[in-house]
PDBQT receptor file of N, H, CA, C and O in Angstrom, charges set to zero:
ATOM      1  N   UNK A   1     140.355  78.415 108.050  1.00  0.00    +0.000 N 
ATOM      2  CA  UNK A   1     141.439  78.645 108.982  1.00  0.00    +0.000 C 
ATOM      3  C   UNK A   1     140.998  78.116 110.352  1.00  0.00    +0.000 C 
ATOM      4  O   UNK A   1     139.797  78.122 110.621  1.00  0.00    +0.000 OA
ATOM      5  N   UNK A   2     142.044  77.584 111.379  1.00  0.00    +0.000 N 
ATOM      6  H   UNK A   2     143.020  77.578 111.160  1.00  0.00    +0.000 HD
ATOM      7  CA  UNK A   2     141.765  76.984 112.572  1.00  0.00    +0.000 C 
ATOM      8  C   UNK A   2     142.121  77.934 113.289  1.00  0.00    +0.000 C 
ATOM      9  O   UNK A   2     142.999  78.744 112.991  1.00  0.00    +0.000 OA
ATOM     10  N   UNK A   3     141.370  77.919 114.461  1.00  0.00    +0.000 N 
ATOM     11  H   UNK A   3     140.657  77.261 114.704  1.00  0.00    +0.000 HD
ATOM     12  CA  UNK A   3     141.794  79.066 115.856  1.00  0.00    +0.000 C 
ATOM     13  C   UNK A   3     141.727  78.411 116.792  1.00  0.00    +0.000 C 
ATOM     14  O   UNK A   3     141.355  77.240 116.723  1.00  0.00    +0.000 OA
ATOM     15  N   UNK A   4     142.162  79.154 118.223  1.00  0.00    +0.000 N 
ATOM     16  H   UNK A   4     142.464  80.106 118.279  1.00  0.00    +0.000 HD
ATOM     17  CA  UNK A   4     142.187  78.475 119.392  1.00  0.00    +0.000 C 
ATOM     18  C   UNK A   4     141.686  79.053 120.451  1.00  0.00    +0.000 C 
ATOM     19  O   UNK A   4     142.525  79.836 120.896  1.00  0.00    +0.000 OA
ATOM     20  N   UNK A   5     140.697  79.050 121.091  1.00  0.00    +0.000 N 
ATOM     21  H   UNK A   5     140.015  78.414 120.730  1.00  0.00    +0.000 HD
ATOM     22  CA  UNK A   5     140.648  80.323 121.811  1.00  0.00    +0.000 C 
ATOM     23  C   UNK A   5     141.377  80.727 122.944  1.00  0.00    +0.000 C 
ATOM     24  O   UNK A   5     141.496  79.788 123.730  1.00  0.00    +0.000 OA
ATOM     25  N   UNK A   6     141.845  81.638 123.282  1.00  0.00    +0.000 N 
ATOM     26  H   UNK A   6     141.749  82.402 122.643  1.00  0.00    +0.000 HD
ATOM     27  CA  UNK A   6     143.151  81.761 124.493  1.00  0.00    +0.000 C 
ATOM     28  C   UNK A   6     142.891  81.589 125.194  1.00  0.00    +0.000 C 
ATOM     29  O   UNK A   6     143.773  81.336 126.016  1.00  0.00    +0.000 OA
ATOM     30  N   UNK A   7     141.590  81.532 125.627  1.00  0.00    +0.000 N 
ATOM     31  H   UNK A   7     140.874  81.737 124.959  1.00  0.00    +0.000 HD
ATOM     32  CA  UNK A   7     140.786  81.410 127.821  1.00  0.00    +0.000 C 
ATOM     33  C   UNK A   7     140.580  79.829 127.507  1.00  0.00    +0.000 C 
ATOM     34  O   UNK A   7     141.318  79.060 128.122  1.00  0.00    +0.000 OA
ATOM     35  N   UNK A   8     139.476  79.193 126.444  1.00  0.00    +0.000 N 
ATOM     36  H   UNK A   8     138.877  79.818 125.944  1.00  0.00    +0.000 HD
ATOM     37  CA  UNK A   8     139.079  78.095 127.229  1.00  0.00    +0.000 C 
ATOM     38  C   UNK A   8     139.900  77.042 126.152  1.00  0.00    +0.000 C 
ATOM     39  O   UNK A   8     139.851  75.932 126.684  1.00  0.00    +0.000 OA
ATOM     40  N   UNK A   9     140.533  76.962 125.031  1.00  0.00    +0.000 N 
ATOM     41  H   UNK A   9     140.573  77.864 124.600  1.00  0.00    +0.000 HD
ATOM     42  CA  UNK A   9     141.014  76.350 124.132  1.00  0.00    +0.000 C 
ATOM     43  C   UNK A   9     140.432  75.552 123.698  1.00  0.00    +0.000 C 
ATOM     44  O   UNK A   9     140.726  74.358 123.761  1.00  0.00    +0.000 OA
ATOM     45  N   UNK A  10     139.387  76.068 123.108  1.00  0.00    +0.000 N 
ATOM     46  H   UNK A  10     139.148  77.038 123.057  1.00  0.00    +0.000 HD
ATOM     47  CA  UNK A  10     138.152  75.684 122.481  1.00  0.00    +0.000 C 
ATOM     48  C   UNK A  10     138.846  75.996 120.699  1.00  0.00    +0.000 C 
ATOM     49  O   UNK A  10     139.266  77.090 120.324  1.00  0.00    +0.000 OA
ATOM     50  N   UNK A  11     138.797  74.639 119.785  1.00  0.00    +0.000 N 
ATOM     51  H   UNK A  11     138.455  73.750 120.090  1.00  0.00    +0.000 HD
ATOM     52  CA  UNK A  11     139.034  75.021 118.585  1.00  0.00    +0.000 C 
ATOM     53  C   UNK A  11     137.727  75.469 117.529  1.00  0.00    +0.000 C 
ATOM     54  O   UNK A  11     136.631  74.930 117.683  1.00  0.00    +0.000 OA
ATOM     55  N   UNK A  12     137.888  76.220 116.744  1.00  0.00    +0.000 N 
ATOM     56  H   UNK A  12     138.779  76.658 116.619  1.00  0.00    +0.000 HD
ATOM     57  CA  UNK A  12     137.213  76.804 115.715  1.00  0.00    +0.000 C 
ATOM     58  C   UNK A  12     137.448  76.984 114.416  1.00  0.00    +0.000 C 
ATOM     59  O   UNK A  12     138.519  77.412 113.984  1.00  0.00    +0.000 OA
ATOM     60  N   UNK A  13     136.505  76.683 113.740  1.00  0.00    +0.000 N 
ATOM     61  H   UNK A  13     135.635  76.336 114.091  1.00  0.00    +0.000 HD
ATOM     62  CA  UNK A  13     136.748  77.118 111.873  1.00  0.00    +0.000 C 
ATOM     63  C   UNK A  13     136.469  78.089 111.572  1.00  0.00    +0.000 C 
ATOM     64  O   UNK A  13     135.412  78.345 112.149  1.00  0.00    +0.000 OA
ATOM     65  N   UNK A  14     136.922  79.303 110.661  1.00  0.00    +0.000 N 
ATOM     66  H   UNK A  14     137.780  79.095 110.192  1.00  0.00    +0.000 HD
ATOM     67  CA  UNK A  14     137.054  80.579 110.448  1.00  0.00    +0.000 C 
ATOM     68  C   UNK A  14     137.202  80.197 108.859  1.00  0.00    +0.000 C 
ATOM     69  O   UNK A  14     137.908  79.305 108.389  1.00  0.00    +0.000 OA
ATOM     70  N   UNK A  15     136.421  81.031 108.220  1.00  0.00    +0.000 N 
ATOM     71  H   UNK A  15     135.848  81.756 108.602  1.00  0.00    +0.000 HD
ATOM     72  CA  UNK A  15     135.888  81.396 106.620  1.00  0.00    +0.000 C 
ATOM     73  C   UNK A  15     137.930  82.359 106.475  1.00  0.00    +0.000 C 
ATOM     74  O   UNK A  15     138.544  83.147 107.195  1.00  0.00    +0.000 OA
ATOM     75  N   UNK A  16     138.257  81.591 105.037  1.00  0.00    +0.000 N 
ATOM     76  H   UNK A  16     137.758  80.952 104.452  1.00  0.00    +0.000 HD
ATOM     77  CA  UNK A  16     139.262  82.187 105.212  1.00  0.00    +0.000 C 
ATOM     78  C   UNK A  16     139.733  83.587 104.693  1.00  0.00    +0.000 C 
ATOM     79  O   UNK A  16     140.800  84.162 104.909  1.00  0.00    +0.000 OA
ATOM     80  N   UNK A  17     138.830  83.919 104.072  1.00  0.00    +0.000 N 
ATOM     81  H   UNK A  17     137.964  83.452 103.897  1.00  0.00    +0.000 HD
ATOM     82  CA  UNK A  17     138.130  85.428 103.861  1.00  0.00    +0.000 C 
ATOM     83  C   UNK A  17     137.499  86.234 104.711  1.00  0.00    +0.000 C 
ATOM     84  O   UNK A  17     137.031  87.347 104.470  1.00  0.00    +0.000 OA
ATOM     85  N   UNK A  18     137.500  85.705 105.605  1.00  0.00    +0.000 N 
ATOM     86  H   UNK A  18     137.880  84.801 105.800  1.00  0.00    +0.000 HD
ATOM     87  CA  UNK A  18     137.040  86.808 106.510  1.00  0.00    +0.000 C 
ATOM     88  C   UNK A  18     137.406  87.891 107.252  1.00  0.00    +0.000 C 
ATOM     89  O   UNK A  18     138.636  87.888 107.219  1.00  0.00    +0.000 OA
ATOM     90  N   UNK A  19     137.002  88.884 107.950  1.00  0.00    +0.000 N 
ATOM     91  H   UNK A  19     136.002  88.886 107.977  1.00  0.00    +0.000 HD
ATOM     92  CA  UNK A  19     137.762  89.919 108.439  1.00  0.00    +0.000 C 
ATOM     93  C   UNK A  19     138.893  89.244 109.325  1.00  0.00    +0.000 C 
ATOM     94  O   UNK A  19     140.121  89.325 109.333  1.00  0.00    +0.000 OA
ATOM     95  N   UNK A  20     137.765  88.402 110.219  1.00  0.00    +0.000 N 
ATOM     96  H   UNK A  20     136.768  88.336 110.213  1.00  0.00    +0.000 HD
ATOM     97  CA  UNK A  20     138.661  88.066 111.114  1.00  0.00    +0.000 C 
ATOM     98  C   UNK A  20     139.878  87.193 111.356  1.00  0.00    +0.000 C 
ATOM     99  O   UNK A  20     140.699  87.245 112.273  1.00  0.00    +0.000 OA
ATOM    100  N   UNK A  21     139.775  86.170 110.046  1.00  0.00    +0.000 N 
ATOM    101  H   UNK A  21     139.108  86.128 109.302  1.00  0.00    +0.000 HD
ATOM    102  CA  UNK A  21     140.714  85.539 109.634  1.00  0.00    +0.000 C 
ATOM    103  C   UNK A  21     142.567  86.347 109.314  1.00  0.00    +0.000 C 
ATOM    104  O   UNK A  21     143.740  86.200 109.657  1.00  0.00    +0.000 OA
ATOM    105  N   UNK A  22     141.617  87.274 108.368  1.00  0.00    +0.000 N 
ATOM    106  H   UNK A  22     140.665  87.394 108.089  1.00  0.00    +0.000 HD
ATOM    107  CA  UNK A  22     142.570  88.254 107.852  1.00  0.00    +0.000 C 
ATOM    108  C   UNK A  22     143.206  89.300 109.506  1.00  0.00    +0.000 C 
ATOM    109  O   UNK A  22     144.343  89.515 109.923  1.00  0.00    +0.000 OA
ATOM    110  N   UNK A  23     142.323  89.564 109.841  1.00  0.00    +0.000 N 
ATOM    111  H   UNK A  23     141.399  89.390 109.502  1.00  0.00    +0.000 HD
ATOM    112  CA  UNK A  23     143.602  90.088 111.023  1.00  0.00    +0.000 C 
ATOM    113  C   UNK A  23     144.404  89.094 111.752  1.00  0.00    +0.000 C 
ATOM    114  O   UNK A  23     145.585  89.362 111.970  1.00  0.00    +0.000 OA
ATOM    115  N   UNK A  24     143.975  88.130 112.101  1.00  0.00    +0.000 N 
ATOM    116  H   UNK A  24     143.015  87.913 111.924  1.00  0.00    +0.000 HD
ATOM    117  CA  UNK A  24     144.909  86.887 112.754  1.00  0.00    +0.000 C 
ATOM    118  C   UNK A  24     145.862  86.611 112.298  1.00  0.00    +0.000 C 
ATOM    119  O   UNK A  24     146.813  86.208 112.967  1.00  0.00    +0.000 OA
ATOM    120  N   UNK A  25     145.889  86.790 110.615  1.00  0.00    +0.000 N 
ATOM    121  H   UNK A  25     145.116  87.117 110.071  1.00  0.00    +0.000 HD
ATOM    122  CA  UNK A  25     146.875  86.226 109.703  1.00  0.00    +0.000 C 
ATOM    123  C   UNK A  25     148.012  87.416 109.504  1.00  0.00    +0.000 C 
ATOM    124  O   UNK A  25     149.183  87.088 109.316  1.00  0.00    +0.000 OA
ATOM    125  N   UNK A  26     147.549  89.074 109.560  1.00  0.00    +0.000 N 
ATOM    126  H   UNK A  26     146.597  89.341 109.712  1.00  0.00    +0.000 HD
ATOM    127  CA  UNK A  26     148.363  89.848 109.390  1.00  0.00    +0.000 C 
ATOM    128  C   UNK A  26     149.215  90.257 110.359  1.00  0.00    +0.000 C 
ATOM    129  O   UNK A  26     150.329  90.685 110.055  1.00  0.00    +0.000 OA
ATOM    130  N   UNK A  27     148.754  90.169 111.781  1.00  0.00    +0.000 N 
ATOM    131  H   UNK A  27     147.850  89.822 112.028  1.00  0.00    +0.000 HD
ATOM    132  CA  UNK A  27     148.773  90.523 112.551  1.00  0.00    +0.000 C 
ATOM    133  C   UNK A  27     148.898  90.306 113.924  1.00  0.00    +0.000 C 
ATOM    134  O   UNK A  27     147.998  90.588 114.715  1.00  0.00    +0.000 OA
ATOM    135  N   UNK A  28     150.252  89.691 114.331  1.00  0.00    +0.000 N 
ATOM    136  H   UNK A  28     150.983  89.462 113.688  1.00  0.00    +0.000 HD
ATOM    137  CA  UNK A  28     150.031  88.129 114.554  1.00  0.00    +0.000 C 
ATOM    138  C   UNK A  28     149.843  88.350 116.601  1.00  0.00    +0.000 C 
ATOM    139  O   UNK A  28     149.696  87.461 117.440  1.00  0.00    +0.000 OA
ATOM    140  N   UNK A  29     149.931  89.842 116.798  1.00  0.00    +0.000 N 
ATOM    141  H   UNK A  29     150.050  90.565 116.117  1.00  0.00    +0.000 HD
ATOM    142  CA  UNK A  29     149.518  90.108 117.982  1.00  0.00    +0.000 C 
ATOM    143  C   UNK A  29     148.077  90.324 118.563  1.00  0.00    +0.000 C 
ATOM    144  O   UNK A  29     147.634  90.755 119.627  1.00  0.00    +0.000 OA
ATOM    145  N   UNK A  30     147.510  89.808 117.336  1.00  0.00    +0.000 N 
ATOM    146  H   UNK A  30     147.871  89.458 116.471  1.00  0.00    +0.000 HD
ATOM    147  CA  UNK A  30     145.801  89.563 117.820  1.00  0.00    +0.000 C 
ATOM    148  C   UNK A  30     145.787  88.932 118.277  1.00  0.00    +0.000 C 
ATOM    149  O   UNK A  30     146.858  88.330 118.193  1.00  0.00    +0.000 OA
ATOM    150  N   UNK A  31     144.795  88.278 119.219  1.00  0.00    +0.000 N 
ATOM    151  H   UNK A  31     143.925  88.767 119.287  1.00  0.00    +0.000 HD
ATOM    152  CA  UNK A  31     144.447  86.593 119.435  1.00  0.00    +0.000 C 
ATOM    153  C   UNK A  31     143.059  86.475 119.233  1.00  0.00    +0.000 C 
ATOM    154  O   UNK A  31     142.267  87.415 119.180  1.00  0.00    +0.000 OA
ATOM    155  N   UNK A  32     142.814  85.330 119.126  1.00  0.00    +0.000 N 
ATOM    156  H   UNK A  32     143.458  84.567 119.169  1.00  0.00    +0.000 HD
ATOM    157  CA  UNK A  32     141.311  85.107 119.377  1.00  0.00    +0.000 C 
ATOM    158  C   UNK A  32     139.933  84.618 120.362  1.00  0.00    +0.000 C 
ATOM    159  O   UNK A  32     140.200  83.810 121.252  1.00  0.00    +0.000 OA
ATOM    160  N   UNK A  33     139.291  84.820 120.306  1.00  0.00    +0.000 N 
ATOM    161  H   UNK A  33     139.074  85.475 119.583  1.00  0.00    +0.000 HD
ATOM    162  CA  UNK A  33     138.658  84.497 121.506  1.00  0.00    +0.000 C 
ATOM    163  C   UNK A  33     136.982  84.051 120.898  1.00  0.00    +0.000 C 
ATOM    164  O   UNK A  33     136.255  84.419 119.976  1.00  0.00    +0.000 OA
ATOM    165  N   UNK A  34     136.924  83.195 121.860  1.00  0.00    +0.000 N 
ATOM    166  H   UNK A  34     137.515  82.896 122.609  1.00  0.00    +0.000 HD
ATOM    167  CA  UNK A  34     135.469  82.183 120.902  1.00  0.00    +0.000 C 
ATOM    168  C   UNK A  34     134.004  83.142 121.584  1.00  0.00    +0.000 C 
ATOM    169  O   UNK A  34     134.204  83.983 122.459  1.00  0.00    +0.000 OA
ATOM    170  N   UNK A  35     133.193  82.985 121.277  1.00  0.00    +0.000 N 
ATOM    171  H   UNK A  35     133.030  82.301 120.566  1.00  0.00    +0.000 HD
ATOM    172  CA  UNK A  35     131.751  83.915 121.107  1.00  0.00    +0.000 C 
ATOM    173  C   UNK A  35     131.147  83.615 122.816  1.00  0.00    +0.000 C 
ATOM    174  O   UNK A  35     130.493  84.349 123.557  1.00  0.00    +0.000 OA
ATOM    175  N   UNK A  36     131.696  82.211 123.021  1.00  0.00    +0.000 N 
ATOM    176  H   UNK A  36     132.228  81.615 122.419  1.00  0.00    +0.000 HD
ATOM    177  CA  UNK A  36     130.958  81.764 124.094  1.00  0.00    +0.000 C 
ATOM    178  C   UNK A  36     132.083  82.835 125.479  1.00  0.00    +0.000 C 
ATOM    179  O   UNK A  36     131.402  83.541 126.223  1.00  0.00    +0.000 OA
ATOM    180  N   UNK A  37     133.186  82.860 125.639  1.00  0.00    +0.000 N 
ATOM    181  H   UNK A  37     133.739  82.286 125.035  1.00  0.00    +0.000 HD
ATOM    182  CA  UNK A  37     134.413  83.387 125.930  1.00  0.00    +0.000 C 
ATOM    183  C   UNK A  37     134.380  84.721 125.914  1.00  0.00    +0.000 C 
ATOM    184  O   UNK A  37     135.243  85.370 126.506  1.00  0.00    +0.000 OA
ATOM    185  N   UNK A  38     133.495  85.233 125.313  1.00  0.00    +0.000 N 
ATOM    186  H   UNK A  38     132.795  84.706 124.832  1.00  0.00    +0.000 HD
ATOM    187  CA  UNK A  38     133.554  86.960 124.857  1.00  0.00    +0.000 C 
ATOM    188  C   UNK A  38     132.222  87.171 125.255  1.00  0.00    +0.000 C 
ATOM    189  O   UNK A  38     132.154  88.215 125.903  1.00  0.00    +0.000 OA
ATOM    190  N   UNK A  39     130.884  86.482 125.108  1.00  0.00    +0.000 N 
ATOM    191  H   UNK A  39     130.939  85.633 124.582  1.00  0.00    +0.000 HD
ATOM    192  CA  UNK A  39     129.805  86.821 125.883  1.00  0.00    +0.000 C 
ATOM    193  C   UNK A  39     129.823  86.993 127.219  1.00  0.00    +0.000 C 
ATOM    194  O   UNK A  39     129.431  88.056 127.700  1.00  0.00    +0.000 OA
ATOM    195  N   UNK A  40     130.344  85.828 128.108  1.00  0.00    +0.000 N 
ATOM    196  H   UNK A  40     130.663  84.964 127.718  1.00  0.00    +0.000 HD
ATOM    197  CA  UNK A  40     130.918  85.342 129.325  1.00  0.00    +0.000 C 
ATOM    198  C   UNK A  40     131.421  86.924 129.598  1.00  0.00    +0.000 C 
ATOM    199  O   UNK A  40     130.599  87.468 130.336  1.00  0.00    +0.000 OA
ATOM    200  N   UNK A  41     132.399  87.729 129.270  1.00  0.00    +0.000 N 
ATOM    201  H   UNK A  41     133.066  87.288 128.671  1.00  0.00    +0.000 HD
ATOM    202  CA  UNK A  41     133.424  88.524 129.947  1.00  0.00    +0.000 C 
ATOM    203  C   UNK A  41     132.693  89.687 129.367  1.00  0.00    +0.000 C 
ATOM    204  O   UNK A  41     132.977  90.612 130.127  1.00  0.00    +0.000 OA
ATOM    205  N   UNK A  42     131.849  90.179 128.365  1.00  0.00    +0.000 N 
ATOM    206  H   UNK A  42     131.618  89.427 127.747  1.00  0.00    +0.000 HD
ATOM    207  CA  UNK A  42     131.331  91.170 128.622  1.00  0.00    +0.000 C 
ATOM    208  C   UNK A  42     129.891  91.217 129.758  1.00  0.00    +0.000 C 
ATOM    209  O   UNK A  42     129.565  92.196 130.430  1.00  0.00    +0.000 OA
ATOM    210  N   UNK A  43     129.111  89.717 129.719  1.00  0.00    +0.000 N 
ATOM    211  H   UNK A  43     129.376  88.922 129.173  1.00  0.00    +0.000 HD
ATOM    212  CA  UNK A  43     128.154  90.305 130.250  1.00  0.00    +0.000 C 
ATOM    213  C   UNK A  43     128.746  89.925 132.261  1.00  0.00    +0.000 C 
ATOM    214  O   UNK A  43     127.905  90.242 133.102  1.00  0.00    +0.000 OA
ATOM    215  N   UNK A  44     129.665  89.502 132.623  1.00  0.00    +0.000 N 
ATOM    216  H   UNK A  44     130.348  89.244 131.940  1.00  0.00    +0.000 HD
ATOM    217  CA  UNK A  44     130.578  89.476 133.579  1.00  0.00    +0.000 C 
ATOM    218  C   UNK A  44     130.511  91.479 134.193  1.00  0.00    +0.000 C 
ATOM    219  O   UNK A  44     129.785  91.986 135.049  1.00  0.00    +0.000 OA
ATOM    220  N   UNK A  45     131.830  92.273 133.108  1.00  0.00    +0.000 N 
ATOM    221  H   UNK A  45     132.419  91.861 132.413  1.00  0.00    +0.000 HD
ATOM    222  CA  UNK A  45     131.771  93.201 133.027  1.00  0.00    +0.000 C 
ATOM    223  C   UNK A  45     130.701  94.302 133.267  1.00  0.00    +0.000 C 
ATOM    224  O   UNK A  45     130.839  95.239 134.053  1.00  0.00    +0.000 OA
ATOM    225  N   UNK A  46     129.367  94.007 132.305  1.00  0.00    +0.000 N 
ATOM    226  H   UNK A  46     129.255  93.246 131.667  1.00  0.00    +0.000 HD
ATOM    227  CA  UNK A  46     128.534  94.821 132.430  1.00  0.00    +0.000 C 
ATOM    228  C   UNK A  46     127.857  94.932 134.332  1.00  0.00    +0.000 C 
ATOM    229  O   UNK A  46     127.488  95.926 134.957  1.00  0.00    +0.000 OA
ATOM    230  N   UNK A  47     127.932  93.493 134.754  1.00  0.00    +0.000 N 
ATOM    231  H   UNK A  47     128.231  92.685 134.246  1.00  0.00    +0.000 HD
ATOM    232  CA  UNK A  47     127.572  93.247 136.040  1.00  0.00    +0.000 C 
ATOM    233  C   UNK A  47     128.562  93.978 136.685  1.00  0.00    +0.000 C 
ATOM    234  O   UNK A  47     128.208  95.117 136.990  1.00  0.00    +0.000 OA
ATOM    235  N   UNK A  48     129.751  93.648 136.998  1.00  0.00    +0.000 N 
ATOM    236  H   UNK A  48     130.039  92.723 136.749  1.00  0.00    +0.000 HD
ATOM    237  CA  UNK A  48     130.659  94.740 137.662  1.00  0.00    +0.000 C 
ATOM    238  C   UNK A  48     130.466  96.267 137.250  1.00  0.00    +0.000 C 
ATOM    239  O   UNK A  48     130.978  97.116 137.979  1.00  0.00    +0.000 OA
ATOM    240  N   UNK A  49     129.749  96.666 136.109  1.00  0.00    +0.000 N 
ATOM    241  H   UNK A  49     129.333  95.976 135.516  1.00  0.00    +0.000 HD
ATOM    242  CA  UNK A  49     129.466  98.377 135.875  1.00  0.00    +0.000 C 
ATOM    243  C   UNK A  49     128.512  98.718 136.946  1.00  0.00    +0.000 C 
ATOM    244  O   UNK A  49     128.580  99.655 137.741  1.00  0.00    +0.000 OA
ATOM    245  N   UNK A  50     127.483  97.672 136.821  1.00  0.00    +0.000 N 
ATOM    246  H   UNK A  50     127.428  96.910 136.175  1.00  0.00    +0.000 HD
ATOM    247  CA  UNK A  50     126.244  98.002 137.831  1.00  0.00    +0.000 C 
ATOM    248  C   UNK A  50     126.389  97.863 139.511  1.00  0.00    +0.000 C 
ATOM    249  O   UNK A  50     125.652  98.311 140.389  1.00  0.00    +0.000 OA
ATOM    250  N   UNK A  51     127.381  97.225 139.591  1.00  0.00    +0.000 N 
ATOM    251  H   UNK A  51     127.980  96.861 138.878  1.00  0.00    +0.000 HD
ATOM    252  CA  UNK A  51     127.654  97.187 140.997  1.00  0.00    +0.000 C 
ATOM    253  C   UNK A  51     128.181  98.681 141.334  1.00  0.00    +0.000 C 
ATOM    254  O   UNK A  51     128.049  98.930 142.532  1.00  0.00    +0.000 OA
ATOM    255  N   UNK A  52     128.671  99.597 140.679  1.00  0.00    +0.000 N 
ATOM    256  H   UNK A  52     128.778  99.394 139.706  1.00  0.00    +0.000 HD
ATOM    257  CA  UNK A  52     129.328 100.836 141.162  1.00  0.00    +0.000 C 
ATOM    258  C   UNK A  52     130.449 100.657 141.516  1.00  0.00    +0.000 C 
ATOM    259  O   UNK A  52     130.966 101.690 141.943  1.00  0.00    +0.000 OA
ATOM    260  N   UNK A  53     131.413  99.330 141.541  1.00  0.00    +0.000 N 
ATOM    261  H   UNK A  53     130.993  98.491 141.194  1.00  0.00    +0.000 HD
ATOM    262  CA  UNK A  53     132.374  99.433 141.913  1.00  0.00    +0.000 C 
ATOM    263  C   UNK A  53     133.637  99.498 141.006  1.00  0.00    +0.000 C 
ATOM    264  O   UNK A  53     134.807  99.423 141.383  1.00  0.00    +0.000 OA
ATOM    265  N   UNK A  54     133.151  99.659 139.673  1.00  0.00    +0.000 N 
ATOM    266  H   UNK A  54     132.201  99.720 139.366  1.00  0.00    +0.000 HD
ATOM    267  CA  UNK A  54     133.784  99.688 138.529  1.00  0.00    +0.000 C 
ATOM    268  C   UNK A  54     134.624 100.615 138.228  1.00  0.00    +0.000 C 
ATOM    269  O   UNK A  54     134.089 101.719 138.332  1.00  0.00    +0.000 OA
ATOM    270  N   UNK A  55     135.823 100.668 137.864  1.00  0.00    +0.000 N 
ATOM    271  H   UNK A  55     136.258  99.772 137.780  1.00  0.00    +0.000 HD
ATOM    272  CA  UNK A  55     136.759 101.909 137.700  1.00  0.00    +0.000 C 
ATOM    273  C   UNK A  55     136.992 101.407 136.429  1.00  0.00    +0.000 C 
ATOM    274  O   UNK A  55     137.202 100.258 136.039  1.00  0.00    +0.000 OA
ATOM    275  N   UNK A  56     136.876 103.043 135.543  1.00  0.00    +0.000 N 
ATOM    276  H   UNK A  56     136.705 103.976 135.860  1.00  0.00    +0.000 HD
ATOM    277  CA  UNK A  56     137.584 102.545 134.092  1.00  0.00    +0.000 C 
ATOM    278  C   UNK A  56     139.056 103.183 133.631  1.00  0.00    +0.000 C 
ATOM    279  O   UNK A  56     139.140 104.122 132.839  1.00  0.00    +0.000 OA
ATOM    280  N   UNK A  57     139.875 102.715 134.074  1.00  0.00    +0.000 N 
ATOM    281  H   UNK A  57     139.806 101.952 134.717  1.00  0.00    +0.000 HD
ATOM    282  CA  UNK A  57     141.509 103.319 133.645  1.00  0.00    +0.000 C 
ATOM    283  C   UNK A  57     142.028 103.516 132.721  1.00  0.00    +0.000 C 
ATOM    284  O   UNK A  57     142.371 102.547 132.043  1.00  0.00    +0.000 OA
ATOM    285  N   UNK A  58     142.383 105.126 132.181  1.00  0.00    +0.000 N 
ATOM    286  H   UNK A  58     142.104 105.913 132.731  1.00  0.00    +0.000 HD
ATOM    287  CA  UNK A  58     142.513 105.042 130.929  1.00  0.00    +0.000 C 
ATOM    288  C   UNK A  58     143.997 105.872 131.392  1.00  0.00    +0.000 C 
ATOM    289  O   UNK A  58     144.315 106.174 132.543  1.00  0.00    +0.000 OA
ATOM    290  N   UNK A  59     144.650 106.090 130.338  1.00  0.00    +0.000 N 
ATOM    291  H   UNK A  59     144.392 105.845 129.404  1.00  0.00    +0.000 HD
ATOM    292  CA  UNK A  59     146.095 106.620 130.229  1.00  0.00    +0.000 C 
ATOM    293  C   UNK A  59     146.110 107.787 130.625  1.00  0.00    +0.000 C 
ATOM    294  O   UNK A  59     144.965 108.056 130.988  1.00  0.00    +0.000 OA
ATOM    295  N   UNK A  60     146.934 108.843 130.791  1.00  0.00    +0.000 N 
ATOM    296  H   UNK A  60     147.864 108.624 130.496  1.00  0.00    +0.000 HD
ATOM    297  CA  UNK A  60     146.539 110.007 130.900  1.00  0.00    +0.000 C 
ATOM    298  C   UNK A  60     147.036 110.621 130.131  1.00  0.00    +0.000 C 
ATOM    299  O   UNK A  60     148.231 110.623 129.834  1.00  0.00    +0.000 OA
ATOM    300  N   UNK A  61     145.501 111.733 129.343  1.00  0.00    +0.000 N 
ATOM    301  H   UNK A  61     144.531 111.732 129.585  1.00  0.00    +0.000 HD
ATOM    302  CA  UNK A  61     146.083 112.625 127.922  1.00  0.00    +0.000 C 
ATOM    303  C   UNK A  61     147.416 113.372 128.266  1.00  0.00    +0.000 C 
ATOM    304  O   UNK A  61     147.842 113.542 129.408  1.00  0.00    +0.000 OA
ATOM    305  N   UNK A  62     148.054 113.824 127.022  1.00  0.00    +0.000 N 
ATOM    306  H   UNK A  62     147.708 113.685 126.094  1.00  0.00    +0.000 HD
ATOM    307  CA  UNK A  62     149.276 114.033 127.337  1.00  0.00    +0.000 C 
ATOM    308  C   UNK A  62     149.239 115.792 128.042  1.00  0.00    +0.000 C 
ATOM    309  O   UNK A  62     148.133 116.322 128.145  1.00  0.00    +0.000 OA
ATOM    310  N   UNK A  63     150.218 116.399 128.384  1.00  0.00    +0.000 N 
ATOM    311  H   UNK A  63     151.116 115.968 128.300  1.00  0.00    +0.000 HD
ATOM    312  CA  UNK A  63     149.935 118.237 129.193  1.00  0.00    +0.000 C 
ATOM    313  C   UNK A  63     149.844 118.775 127.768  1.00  0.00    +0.000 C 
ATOM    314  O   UNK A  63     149.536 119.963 127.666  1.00  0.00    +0.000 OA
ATOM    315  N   UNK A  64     149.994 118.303 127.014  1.00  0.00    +0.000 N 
ATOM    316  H   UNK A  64     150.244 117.338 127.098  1.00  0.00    +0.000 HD
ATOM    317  CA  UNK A  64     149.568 119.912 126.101  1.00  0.00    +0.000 C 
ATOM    318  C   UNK A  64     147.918 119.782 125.519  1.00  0.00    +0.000 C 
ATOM    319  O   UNK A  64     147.480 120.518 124.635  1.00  0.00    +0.000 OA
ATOM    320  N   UNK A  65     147.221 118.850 126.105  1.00  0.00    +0.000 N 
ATOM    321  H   UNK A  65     147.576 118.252 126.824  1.00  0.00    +0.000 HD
ATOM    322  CA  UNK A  65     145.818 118.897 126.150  1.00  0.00    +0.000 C 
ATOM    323  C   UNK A  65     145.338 119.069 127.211  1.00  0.00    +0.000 C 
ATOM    324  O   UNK A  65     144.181 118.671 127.347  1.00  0.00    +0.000 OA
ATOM    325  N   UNK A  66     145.891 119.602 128.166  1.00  0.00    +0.000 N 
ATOM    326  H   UNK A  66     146.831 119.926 128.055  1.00  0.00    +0.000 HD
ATOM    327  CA  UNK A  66     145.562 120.312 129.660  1.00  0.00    +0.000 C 
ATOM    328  C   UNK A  66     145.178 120.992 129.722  1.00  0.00    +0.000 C 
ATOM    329  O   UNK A  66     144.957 121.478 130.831  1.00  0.00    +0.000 OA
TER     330      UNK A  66
């Protein structure tokens, strides 16, 4: 299977058995993103954790877990 990656549109071959194949194919609101693209933005991230200036925003549980 061919992919694309959404940041740098870098193409890729994907085993067509694979997990990841198989969610792309079921599921068509995945996207994909290449290794080089996903290293980049976590170790990006981890640097913004260490700066302290990092906020992590999450939803807020609903009131009857208040």
């Amino acid at each position: 299977m061919r992919v694309k990656c959404v940041i740098c549109d870098k193409i890729d071959t994907l085993d067509d058995e694979s997990i990841i194949a198989k969610r792309l194919r079921n599921r068509p609101i995945h996207t994909y993103m290449c290794s080089d693209c996903h290293d980049r933005i976590r170790d990006k991230t981890n640097a913004r954790i260490e700066t302290g200036n990092f906020r992590l925003y999450r939803s807020r549980p609903d009131k009857d877990e208040w």
